[in-house]
C-alpha positions as CSV (number, residue, x, y, z in Angstrom):
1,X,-25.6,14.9,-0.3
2,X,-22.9,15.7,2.2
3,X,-20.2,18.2,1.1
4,X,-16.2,16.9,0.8
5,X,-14.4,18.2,4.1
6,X,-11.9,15.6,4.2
7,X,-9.5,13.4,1.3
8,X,-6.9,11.5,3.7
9,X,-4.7,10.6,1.0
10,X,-3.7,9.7,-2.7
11,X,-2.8,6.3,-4.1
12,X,-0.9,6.6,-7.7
13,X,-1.0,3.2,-9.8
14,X,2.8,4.0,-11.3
15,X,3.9,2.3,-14.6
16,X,1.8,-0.2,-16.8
17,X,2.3,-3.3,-14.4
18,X,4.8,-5.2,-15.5
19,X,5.4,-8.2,-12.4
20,X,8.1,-10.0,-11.3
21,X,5.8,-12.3,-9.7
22,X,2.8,-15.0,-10.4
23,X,0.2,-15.0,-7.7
24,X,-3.1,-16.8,-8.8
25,X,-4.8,-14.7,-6.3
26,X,-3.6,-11.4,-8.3
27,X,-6.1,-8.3,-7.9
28,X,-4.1,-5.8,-10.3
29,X,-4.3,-7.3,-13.5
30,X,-7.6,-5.6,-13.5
31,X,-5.7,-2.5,-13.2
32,X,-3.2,-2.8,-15.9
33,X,-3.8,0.1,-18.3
34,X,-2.0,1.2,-21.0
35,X,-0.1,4.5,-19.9
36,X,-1.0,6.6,-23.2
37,X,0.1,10.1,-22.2
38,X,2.7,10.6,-19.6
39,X,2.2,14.0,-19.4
40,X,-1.4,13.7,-18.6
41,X,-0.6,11.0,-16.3
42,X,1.7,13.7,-14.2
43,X,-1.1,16.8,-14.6
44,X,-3.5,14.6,-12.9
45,X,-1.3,13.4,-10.4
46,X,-0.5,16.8,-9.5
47,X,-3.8,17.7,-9.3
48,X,-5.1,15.0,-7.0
49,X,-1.9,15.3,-4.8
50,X,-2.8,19.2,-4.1
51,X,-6.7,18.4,-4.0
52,X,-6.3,16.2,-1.0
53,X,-3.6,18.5,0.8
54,X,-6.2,21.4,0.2
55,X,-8.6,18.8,2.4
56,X,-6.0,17.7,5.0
57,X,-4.6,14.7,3.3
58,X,-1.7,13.4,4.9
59,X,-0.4,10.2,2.9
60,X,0.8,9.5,-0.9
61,X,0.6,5.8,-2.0
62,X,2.8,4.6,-5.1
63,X,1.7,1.1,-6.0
64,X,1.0,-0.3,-9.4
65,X,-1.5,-3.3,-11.3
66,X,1.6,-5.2,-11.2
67,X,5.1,-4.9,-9.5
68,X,6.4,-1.2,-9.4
69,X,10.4,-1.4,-9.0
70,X,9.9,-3.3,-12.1
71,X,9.2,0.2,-13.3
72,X,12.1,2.2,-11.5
73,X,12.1,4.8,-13.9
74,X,7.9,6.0,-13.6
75,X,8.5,5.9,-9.6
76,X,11.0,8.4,-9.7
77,X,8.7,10.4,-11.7
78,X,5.8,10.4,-9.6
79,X,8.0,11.3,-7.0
80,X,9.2,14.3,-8.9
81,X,5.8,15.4,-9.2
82,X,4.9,15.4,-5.4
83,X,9.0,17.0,-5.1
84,X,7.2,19.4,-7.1
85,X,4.3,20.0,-5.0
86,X,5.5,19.4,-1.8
87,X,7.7,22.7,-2.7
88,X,4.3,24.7,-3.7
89,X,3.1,23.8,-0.5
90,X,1.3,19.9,-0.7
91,X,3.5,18.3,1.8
92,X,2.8,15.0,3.0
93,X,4.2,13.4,6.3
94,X,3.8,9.8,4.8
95,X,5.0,8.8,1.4
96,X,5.3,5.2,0.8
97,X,6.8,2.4,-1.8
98,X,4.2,-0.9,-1.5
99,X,6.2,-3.4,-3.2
100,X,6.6,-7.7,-3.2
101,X,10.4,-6.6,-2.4
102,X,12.0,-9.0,-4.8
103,X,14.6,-6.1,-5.8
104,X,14.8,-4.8,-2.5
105,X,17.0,-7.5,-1.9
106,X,19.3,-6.2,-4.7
107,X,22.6,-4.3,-4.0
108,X,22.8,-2.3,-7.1
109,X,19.0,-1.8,-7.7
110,X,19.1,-0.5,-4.0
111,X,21.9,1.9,-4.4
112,X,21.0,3.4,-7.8
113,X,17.7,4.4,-6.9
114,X,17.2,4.4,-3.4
115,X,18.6,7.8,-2.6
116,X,17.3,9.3,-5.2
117,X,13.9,7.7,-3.9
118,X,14.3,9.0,-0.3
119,X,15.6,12.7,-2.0
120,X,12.2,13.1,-3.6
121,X,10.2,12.5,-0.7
122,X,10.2,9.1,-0.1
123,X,9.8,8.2,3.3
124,X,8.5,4.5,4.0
125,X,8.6,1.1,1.9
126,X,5.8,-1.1,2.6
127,X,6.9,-5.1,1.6
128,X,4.1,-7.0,1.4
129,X,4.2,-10.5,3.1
130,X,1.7,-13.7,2.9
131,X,3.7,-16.0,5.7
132,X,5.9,-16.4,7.9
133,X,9.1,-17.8,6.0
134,X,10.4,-17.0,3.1
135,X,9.1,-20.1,1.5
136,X,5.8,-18.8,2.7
137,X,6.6,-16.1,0.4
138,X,8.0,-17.6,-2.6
139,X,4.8,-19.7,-3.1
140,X,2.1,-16.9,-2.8
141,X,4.1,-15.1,-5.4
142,X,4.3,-18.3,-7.6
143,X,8.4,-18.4,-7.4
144,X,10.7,-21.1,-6.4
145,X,12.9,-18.9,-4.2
146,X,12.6,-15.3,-2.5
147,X,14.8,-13.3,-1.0
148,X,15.8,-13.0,2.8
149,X,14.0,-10.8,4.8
150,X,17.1,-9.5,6.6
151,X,18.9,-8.1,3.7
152,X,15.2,-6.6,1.7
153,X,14.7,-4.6,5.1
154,X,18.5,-4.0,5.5
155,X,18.9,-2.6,2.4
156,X,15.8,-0.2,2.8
157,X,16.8,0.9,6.1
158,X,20.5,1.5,4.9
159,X,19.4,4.5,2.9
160,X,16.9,6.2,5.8
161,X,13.8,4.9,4.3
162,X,11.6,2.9,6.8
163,X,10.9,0.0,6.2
164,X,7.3,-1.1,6.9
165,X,5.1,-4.4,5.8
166,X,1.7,-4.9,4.7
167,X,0.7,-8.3,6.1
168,X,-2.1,-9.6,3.8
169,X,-4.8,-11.8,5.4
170,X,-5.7,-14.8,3.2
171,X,-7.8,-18.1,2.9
172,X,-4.6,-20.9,3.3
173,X,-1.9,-18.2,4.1
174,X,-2.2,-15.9,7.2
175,X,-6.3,-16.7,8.0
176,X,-6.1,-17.3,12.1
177,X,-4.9,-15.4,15.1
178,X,-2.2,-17.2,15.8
179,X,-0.6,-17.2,12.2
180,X,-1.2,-13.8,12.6
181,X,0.4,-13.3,16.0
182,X,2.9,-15.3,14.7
183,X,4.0,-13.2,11.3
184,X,4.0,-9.8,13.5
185,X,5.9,-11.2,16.0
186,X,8.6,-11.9,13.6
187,X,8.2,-9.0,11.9
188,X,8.8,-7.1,14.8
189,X,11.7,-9.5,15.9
190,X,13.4,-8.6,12.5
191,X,12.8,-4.3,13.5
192,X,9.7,-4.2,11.7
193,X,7.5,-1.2,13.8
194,X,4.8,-0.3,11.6
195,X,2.5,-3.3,10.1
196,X,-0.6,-2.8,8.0
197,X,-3.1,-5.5,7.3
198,X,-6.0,-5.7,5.3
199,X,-8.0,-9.2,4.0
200,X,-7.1,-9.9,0.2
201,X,-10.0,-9.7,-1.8
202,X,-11.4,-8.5,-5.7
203,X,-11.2,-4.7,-6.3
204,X,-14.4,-3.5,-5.8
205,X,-14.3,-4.7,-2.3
206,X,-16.2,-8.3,-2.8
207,X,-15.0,-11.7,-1.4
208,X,-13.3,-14.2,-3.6
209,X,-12.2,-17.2,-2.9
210,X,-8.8,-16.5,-1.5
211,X,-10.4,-14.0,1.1
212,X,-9.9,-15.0,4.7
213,X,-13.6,-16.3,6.3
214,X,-14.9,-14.0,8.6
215,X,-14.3,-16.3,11.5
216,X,-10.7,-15.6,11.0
217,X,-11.4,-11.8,10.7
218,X,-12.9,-12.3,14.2
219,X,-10.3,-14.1,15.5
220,X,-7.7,-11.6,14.6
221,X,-9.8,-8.5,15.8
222,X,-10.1,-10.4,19.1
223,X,-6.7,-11.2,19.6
224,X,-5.8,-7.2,19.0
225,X,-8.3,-6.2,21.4
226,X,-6.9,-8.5,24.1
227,X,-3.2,-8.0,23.1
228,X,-3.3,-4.5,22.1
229,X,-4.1,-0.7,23.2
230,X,-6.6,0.5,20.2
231,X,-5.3,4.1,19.6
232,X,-7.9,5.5,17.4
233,X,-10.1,3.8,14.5
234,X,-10.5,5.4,10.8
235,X,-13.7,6.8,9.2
236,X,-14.2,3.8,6.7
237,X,-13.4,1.0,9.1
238,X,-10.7,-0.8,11.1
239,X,-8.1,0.9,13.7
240,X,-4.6,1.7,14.6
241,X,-3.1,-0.4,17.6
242,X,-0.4,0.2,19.9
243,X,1.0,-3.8,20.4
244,X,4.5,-3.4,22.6
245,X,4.8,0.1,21.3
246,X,4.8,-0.8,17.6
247,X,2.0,0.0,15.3
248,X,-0.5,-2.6,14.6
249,X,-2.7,-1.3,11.9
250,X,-5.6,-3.5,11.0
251,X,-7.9,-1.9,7.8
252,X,-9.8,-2.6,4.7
253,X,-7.9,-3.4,1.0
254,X,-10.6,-0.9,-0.3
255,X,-13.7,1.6,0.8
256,X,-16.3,2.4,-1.6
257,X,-17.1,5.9,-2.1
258,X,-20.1,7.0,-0.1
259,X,-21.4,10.2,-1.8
260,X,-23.5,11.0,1.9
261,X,-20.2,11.0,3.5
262,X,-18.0,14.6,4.2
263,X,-15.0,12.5,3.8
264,X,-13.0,10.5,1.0
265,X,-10.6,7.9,1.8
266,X,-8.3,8.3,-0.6
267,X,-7.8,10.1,-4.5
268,X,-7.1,6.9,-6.5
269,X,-5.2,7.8,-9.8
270,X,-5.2,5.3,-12.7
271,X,-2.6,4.5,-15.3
272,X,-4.6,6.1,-18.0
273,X,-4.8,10.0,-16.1
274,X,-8.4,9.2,-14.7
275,X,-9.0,9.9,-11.1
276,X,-11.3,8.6,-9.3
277,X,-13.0,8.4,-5.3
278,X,-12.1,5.2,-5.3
279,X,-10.9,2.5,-6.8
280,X,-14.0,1.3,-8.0
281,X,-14.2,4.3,-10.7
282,X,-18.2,3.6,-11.3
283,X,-19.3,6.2,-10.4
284,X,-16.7,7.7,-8.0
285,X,-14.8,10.0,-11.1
286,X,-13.2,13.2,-9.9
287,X,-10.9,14.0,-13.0
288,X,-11.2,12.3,-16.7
C-alpha cells in the first residue's frame, strides 16, 4: 500500500441541490443530501482544503448535486472558509464556480454576488455547455430558452473572474471530432481560453447510456493530437493541450481511488460533512 504524497485538489458539493434545470441525463441527483449541520459541513471543508495544501494541492472545486447559484448564499460560505484558510496559509491558485450559467446571465444576480465571489477567492467560473447554440443548450437542460452566451461570459468577465467552460462529451450532443472542433472553436471565437472536457457518465465512473461511444473518444483524442501541442498529461488519465495558445484540457468526469497509488486526485466533500478519496465514497472515506 503506497503512502499519500500528493492530493491535487478539493471538490465541495455546496448547498442541497436545488436546480434550475431538467436534464434526463442528470448525474447529481445521486448526490443530493440533506445538509444537516452546517457547521460540520464548514469543519470538514476546512479540513480537507488544508489536507490537500499540506500535499501540494493546487485547485478548489465548488459544484453541487444540482445547480449551485441556485444556492448563492452556501457558495459565499464555502468561500469564506477557504478566505479563511487561504489566510492561515492553504492558498490555492485555482478556485472555480462549475455552473449551467442560467443566472450568469442575470444583471442583478451578477452584481450582488459576483464581487463578493471574486473577494473571497474566487478566480474562475466554469459554464458547462452540451452544443453549439444556445438551443443546443436549452434542450440538454430540458428548458425552452437559455440565455446568450455573450452576455453569461460578459457578465463573468465584467467583475475579473475568468470565465472558463466545461464542454461535456455526450451520446447525441457533442459525440464526434468535428462537433467537438466545432464547440471550441466558438468557444474560443467568443474569448473563451481555457476548456475542459470530460465524457458524461454515472458517478462511479461507469457508462450509461448517454455516454459518448468510444469511437467518438478516439476521434476526439485524435483530432487533439493532430491539431494540438500535448503539454503535459495527469496521473489518473487524459492531458492538457496547447490548441492556438488556448488550453484544451481533455480528462475524466471521475477517478476511482487507487489505494496502491502515492497520489489522490481530488478531496471530494459531501453535503452531509463526509469526505471522501473520491466520489465513489465505498471505500475511499477520509473524514466521517
Amino acid at each position: 500500500m503506497a503512502c499519500i504524497e500528493k492530493i491535487y485538489s478539493v471538490s465541495a458539493l455546496v448547498g442541497t441541490g436545488v436546480c434550475n434545470a431538467n436534464c434526463s441525463f442528470c448525474a447529481g441527483k445521486c448526490l443530493r443530501d440533506t445538509l444537516q449541520d452546517q457547521s460540520q459541513y464548514e469543519r470538514s471543508l476546512e479540513s480537507a482544503i488544508k489536507l490537500s495544501a499540506r500535499h501540494g494541492g493546487w485547485s478548489l472545486s465548488l459544484t453541487s448535486g444540482g445547480e449551485p447559484t441556485c444556492e448563492p448564499d452556501a457558495i459565499t460560505r464555502a468561500l469564506q472558509i477557504y478566505k479563511k484558510c487561504a489566510k492561515e496559509g492553504a492558498f490555492f491558485p485555482s478556485v472555480v464556480l462549475f455552473t449551467n450559467g442560467i443566472k450568469l446571465a442575470d444583471d442583478d444576480f451578477c452584481e450582488t454576488y459576483l464581487p463578493i465571489w471574486r473577494h473571497l477567492g474566487l478566480t474562475g467560473i466554469a459554464v458547462s455547455i452540451h452544443g453549439m447554440t444556445e438551443q443546443c443548450q436549452a434542450e440538454a437542460y430540458g428548458l425552452s430558452s437559455y440565455p446568450k452566451f455573450e452576455k453569461i461570459f460578459s457578465n463573468i468577465g465584467k467583475y475579473g473572474i475568468g470565465p472558463r467552460c466545461t464542454v461535456l462529451l455526450r451520446k447525441g450532443g457533442i459525440d464526434s471530432a468535428g462537433m467537438y472542433k466545432c464547440v471550441v472553436g466558438r468557444l474560443i471565437d467568443l474569448g473563451i481560453d481555457n476548456i475542459t472536457s470530460w465524457p458524461i457518465g454515472e458517478p462511479d465512473g461507469s457508462r450509461n447510456k448517454y455516454t459518448i461511444s468510444r469511437l467518438g473518444m478516439l476521434g476526439i483524442r485524435y483530432w487533439l493530437m493532430r491539431n494540438a501541442i500535448p503539454c503535459h498529461g495527469h496521473a489518473w488519465g487524459g492531458g492538457v493541450y496547447d490548441y492556438k495558445g488556448n488550453i484544451l484540457r481533455l480528462t475524466s468526469y471521475v477517478t476511482k481511488h487507487n489505494r496502491r497509488k502515492n497520489y489522490v486526485r481530488q478531496l471530494v466533500v459531501f453535503s452531509d460533512a463526509t469526505v471522501a478519496y473520491s466520489w465513489i465514497r465505498e471505500g475511499a472515506l477520509c473524514l466521517k
